[in-house]
N, C-alpha and C positions, 0 to 999 in steps of 0.2 A: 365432460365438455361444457362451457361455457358456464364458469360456475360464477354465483353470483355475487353481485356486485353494487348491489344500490345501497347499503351501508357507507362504502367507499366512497362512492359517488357522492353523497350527501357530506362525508364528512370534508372533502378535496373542493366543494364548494364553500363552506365553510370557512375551509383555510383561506381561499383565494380573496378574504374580506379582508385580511387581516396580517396577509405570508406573502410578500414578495412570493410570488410563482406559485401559492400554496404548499409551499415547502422550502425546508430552511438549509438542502443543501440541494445545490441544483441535481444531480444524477435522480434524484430520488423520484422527477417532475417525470420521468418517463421521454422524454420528450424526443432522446435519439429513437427509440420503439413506435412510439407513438400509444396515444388514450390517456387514461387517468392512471393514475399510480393508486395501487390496493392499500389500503392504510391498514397496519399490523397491531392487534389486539394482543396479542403474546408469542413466547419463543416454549419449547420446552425440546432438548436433545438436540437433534437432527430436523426439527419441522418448527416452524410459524404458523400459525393461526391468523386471518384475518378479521375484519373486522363486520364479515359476511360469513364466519364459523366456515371459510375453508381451508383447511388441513395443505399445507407444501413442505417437499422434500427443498430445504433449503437450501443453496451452495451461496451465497452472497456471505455468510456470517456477519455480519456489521460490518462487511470488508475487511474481514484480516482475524478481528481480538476473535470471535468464538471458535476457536480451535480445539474447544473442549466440549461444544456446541451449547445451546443456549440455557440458560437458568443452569447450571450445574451445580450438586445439590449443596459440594463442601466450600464452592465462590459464592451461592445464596446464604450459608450458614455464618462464612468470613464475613460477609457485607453489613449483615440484621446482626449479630454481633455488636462491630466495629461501630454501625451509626447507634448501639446504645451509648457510645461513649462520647459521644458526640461528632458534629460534621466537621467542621474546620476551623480552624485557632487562630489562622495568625502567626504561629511561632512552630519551632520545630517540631516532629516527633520523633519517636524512637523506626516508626515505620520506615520513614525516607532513610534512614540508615541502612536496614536490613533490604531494602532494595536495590541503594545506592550498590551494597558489599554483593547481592548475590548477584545483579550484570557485572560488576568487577570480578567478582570469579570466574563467569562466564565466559567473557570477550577480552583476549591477552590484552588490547591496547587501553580495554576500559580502566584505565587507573582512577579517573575522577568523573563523576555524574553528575550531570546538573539536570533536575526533574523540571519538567513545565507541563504544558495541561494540554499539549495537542502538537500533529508532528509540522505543521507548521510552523508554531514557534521554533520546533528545535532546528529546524530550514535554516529562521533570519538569526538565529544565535551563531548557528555552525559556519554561516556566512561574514558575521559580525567578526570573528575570534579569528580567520583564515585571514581577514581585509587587515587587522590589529596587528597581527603576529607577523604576515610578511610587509607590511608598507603601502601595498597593491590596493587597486580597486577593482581590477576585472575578474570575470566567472566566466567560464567556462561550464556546460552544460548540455544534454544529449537531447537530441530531438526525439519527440513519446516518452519521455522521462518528466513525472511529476513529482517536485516535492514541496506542496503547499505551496499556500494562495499570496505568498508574500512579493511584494512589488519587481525585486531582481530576479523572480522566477517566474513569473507569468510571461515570459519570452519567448516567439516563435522565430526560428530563420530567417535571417533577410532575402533577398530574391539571388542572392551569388553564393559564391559557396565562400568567399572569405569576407562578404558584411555582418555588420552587428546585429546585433539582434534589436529586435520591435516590439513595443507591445503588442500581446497578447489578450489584453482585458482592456477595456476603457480607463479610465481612471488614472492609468498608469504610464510619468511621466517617461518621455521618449529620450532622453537626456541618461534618466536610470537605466531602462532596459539597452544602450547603447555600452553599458556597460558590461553587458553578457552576450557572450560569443556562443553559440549555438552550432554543435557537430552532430551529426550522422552519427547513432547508436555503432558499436562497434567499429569503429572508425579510427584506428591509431593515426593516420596521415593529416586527418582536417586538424585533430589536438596539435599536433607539431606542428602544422604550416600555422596553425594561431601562435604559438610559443615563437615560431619562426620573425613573424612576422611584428614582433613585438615582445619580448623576451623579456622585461620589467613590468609587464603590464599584469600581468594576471596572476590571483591571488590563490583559487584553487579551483580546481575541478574538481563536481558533484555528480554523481552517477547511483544509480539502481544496480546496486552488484547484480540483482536479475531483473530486470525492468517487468513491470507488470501495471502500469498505468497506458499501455500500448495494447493492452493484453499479454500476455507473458511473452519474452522474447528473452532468451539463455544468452550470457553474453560468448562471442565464440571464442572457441578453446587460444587460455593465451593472454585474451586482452585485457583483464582486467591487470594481473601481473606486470604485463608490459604498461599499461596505462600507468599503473603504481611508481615505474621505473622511470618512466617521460616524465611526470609530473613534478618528482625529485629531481631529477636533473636541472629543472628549471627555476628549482626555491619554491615554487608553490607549494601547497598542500592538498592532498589529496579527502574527499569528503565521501563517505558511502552512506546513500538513504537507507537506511535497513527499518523505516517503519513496518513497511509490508511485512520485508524478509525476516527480521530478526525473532528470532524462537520459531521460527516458522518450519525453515527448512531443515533445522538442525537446532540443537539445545545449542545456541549464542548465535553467533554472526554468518551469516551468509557469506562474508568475505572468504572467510579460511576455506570455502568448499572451493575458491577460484582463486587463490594465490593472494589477493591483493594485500596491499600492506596501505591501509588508509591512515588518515593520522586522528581523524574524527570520522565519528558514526552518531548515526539520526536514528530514534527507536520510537516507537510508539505501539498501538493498538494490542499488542499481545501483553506488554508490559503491563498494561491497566487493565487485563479481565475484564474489558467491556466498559468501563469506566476511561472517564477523557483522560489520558496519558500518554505524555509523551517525553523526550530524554535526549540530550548530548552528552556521549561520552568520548575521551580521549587519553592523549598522554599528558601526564601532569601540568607542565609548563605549557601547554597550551592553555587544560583547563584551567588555571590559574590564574589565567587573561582575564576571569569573570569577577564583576566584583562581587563581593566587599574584598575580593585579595587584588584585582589588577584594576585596568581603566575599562573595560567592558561591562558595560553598565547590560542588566537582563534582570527582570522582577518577573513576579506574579504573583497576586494574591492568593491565589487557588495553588500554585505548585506544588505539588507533592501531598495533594490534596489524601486526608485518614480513609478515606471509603476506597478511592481509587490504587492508591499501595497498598491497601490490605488487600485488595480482589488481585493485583497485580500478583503481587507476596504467594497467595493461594495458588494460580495459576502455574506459577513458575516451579512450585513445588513440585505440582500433579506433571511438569512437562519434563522432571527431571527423571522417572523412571527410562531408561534405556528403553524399555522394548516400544514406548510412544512414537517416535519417530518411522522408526521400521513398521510400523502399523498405518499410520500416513502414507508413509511409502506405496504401502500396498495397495491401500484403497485411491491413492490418486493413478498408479498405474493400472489398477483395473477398469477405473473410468474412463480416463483416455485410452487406453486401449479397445473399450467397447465402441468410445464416439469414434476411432477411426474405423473400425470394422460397418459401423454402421455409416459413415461415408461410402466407402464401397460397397455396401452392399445397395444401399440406393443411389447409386450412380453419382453423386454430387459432389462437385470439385471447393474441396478443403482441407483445411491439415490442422493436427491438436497439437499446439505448444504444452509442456508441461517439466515441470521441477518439483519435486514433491508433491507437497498438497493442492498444489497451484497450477492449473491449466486455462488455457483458453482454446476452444476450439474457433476456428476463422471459416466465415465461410467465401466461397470466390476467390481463393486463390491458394496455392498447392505449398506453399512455402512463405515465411513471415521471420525476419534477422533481424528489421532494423523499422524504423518508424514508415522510411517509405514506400514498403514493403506492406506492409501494417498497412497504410490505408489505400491497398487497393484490394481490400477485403470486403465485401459487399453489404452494406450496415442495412439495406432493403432488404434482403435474404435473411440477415440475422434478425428482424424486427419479428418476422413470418414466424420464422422458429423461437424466438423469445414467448412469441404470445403464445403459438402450438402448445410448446414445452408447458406453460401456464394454464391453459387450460388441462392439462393432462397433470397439473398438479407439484409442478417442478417451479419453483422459485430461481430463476436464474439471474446474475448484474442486466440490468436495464441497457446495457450498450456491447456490441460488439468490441471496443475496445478494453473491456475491463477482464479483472481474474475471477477464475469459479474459485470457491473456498473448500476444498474438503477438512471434515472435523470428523475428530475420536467419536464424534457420537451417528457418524454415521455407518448403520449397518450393511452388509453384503444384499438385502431384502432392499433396502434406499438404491444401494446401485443397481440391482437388477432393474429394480422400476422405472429408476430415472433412463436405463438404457433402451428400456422398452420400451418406454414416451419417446427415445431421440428417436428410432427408427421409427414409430410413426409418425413424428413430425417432419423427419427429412421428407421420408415418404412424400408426405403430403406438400412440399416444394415452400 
């Protein structure tokens, strides 16, 4: 109980000399929870270490890439390796090939890949290539659906159910976000009455084959398929974020466990083994849009950076054994399974979304489909229980709306424990 924290403290003063907010991605600030955010001194398996030598059962993984859980010993040997051969060149390697080929073998549509350094760039690429290839300028996009910080996707709902969308962030001209149409997660009706209502206008719809920027929410049975179907009919293009999803749920695309037939997919955070990586892949003559072959201009210096493919390369190896996934499986259904038993059994009204390795447990309210469902979930209740769970040693995402992570490196002893901290933290309200 109340394990300490004046390291932390000292060094989150520190920051704030020097860091916007004392930190360089906002989640990190704590701030939906509330207090200082623990500054992490190291990762090893299944636990973090802070920077106050205390020990947590982690489920955050860097959001998503540790799914092997942290330092692992054949992506530490890949990495100390690779940077003897140097960091980054400038020019190709052989690496971005063998990673380019093994998401192409992975993902039927992945015919061609284009590597970049984080999955917001591959957002404004997937969007650039969709706006090129059909003539269009509008987006289409899900409410509690996030794919990077790029200017046509920081868009919230307008106040009706068939206005444009608005920015979302300052900075962000109202002219641009007028150009993305905002629907209701699982929602086939609002997608058509947009299409309805303007049938040249819109270039593609982008969607979370499972959304988890809401905290998890499964898309329902049907929709993504039929979403795939609407979206063709109309000449658009259909675009799946699969940074979270991708190698996550299943060795490649999260698509195929829901039918959908995208035409472009977003990949990031697994692909790089904990290294900035991120990716668009599709069918040829889309990707071909990109230059130096089409007019779709997309650089980076850093792309397809030798540390980040090689840790990616490694990762993808170790995730290709068959029984990995089914192990995931188990350990994320034994988790949610405990946090719902441990709802009931101290009285408190909630429900655990979960797909694989991936859950969110919501507290205040008994079911969660769609974003507006989603926030009438009680982020007061979850800050209680964010901090309980921390004190008793459990590293959980700083917001009720985000995903727990479970990784291969966590043991049947990590869930027990982590279950045995929820029920005294429900407990204790």
């Amino acid at each position: 109980m109340n394990p300490p924290t004046k390291n932390s403290q000292a060094l989150f003063r520190r920051a704030a000399q020097h860091i916007p907010g004392a930190v360089n991605s906002p989640v990190r600030a704590w701030r939906a929870v509330g207090g200082a955010p623990r500054f992490i001194h190291r990762g090893e398996g299944a636990y973090l270490f802070d920077a106050d030598g205390n020990r947590l059962i982690d489920y955050v993984g860097s959001y998503g890439p540790a799914i092997l859980g942290h330092a692992h010993p054949a992506i530490v040997a890949a990495v100390t390796d690779q940077a003897t051969r140097g960091f980054s060149f400038g020019a190709p390697t052989e690496l971005e090939v063998e990673l380019a080929e093994r998401i192409a073998a992975a993902i039927p549509i992945a015919e061609k890949v284009r590597l970049v350094s984080s999955g917001t760039e591959a957002g404004m690429t997937a969007l650039r290539i969709a706006r090129a290839a059909t003539g269009r300028s509008g987006i289409i996009k899900f409410d509690g659906c996030y794919h990077g910080h790029s200017d046509a996707l920081l868009v919230r709902a307008g106040s009706g159910a068939m206005t444009l969308g608005v920015p979302d962030c300052a900075g962000v001209p109202e002219a641009l976000a007028a150009l993305t149409r905002v629907a209701p997660y699982n929602s086939l009706a609002a997608v058509e009455n947009y299409f309805a209502a303007d049938p040249r206008a819109i270039a593609a719809v982008i969607v979370e084959p499972l959304a988890a920027n809401m905290g998890v929410v499964p898309p329902a049975p049907g929709f993504l398929k039929q979403l795939g179907e609407l979206v063709h009919r109309h000449g658009a293009l259909l675009i799946c974020d699969e940074v979270i999803t991708g190698f996550r749920l299943r060795y490649g695309a999260a698509y195929e466990l829901y039918q959908a037939e995208p035409d472009l997919v977003m990949l990031g955070k697994i692909i790089g083994g904990g290294l900035p990586m991120g990716a668009i892949a599709g069918r040829a003559e889309l990707m071909d849009l990109l230059a130096p072959v089409g007019p779709v201009y997309q650089a980076g210096t850093l792309s397809g950076h030798p540390l980040a493919t090689r840790a990616g390369l490694e990762t993808l190896k170790l995730l290709a054994d068959p029984e990995v996934y089914a192990r995931l499986e188990s350990a994320g259904a034994r988790l949610a399974a405990g946090l719902a038993a441990a709802l009931k059994e101290t009285g408190r009204i909630g429900c655990v979304n979960r797909a694989g390795s991936l859950l969110t447990l919501f507290l205040g309210t008994d079911r969660v489909s769609d974003g507006a469902s989603a926030r009438r979930a009680d982020p007061e209740a979850f800050a209680r229980f964010f901090h309980a769970m921390f004190d008793r040693g459990v590293n959980l995402p700083p917001s009720q709306f985000e995903a727990l992570f479970v990784s291969l490196a966590h043991r049947e002893a990590d869930l027990d424990a982590t279950l045995e901290a929820a029920r005294a933290a429900l407990a204790a309200g």
